[in-house]
C-alpha positions as CSV (number, residue, x, y, z in Angstrom):
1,X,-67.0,162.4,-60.5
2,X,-67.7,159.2,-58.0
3,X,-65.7,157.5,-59.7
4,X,-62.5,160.1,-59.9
5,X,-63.5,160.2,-56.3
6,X,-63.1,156.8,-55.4
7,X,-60.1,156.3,-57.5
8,X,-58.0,159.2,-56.0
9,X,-59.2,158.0,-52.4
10,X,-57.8,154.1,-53.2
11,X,-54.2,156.2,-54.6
12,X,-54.0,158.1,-51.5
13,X,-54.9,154.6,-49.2
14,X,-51.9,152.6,-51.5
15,X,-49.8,155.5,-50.9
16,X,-50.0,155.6,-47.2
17,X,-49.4,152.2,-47.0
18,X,-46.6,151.9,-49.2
19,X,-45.1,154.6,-47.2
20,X,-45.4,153.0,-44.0
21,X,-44.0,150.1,-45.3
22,X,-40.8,151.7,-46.3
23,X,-41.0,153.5,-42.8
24,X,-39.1,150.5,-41.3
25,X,-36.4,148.2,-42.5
26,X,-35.8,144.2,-41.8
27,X,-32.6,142.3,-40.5
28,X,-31.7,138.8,-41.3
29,X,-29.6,135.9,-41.6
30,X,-28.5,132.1,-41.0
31,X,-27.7,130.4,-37.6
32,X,-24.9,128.3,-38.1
33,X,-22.2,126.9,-36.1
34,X,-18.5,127.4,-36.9
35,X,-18.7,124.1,-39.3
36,X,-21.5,125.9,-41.4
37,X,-23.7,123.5,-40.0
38,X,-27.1,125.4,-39.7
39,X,-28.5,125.4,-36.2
40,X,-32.6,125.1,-36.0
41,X,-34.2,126.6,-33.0
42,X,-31.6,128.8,-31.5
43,X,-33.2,131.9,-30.2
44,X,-32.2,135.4,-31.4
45,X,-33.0,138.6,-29.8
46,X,-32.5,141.6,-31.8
47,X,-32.8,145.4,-29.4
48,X,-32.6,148.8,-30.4
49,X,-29.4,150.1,-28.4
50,X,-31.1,153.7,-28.2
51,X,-34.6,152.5,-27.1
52,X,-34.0,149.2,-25.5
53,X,-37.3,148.0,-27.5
54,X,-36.3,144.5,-28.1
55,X,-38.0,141.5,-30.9
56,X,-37.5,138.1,-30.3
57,X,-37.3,135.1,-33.4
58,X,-36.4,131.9,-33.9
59,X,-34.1,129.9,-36.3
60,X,-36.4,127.7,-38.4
61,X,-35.0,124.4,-39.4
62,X,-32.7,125.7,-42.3
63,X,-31.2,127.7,-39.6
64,X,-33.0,130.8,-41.3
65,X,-34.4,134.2,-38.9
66,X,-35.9,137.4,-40.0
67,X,-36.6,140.2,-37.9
68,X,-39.2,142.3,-40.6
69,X,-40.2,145.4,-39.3
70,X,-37.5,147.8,-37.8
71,X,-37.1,151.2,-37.2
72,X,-34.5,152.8,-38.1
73,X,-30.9,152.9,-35.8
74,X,-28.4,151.0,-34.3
75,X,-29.0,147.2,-33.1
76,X,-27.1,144.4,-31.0
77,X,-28.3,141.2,-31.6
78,X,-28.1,137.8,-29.9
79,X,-28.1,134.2,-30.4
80,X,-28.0,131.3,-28.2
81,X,-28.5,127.9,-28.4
82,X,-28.4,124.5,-26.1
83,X,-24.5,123.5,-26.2
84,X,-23.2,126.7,-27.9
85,X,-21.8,129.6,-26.2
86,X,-24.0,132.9,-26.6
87,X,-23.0,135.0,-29.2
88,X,-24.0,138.8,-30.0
89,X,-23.6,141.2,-32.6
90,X,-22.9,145.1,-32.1
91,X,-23.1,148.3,-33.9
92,X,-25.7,147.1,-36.6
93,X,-27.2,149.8,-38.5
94,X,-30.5,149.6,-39.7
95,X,-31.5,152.2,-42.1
96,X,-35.3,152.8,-43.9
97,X,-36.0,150.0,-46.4
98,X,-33.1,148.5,-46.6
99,X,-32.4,144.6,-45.4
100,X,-29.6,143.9,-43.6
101,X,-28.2,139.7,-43.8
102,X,-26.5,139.7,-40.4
103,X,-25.1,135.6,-40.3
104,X,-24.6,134.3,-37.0
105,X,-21.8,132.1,-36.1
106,X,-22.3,130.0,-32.5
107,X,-19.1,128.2,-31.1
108,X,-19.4,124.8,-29.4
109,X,-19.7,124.9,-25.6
110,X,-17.0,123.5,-24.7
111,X,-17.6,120.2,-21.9
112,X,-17.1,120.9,-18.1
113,X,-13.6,119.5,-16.3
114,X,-14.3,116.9,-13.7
């Protein structure tokens, strides 16, 4: 009876997590500028347009982000880089467990006149 106990406790403990886990949903993508070239290090900010809650990443050096644990509803999301010109994303819709690849393309600043 322990044993069924214990069992059915651990079941209900999986379940709950695996629930949470599909509570939320993940966005991500490549950096690149408009050569495909990837861009390392540009920062990305990712807000929920209803709640303002924001996340912050990185690129990593293949030019790769991931933001993992969204909630659910409708996103803009930024990326900027040293030289390039700031670009953002609107209207991206997040639903529960689902991954959206969002690629970011960031145009060349272009040089100041003298």
């Amino acid at each position: 009876m322990k044993r069924l106990l214990s069992l059915a406790g651990i079941t209900g403990l999986l379940t709950a997590s695996l629930f949470a886990q599909i509570q939320n949903a993940r966005v991500e993508g490549t950096v690149a500028d408009t050569s495909r070239a990837v861009i390392a290090g540009a920062k990305l900010t990712i807000t929920n347009v209803k709640t303002q809650v924001k996340a912050e990443a990185s690129s990593d050096g293949a030019g790769l982000f991931v933001f993992p644990d969204l909630h659910p509803g409708f996103y803009i999301l930024t990326a900027e880089s040293q030289g390039f010109r700031k670009a953002s994303i609107t209207n991206i819709e997040v639903n529960v467990g689902v991954t959206i690849r969002q690629d970011v393309n960031l145009e060349v600043e272009p040089s100041p006149t003298r």
